[in-house]
C-alpha positions in Angstrom: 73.9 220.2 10.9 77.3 218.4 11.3 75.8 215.5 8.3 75.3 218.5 6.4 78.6 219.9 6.6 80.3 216.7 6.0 78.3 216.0 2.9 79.5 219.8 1.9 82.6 218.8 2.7 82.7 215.1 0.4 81.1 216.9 -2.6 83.6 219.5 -2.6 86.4 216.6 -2.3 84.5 214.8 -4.9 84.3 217.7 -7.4 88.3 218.6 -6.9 89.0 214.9 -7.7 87.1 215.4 -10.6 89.4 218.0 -12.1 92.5 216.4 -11.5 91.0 212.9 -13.2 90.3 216.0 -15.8 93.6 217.4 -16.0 95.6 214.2 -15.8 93.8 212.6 -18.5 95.5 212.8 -21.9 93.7 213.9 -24.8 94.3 212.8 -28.5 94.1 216.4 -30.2 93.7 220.2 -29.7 89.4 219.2 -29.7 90.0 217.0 -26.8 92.2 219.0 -25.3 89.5 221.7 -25.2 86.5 219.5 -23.9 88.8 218.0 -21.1 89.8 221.8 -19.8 86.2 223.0 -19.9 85.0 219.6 -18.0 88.3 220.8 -15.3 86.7 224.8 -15.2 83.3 223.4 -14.2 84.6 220.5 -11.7 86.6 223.9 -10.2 83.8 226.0 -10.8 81.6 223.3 -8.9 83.8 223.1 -6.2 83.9 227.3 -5.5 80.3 227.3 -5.5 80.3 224.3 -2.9 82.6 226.6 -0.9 80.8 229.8 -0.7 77.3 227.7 0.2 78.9 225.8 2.9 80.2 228.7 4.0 77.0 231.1 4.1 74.9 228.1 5.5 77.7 227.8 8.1 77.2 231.8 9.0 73.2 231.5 8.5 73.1 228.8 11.0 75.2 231.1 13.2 73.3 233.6 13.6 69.9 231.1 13.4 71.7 230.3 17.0 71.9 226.8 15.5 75.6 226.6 15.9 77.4 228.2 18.9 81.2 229.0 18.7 83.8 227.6 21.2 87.0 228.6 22.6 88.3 232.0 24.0 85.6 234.7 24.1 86.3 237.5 21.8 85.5 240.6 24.1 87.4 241.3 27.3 
């Protein structure tokens, strides 16, 4: 489980890397301009739906009991 979430983890790194090499690059017209802000929307796009998985596997193995929280216990 934790190889999992650290390969969620350096895919959603990878992806936001991606749209900064997106944004930074400079384009030669309006057409490129275009192409590199769509190729940025899906690196981002990429990287929410990374997110959200990670974050439902991380509640599914939860309650699977495959993961148990730590720390102070929430009832009294």
């Amino acid at each position: 489980m934790k190889y999992l979430v650290v390969l969620a983890f350096i895919a959603i790194l990878a992806s936001l890397a991606s749209a900064l090499f997106f944004m930074m690059r400079k384009g030669q017209g309006s057409q490129d301009d275009k192409r590199r802000g769509n190729h940025m929307a899906k690196a981002l796009a990429v990287r929410v739906g990374l997110s959200i998985v990670l974050f439902v596997c991380i509640l599914m193995a939860w309650q699977l009991g495959y993961i148990q929280p730590t720390g102070l216990p929430a009832t009294r």
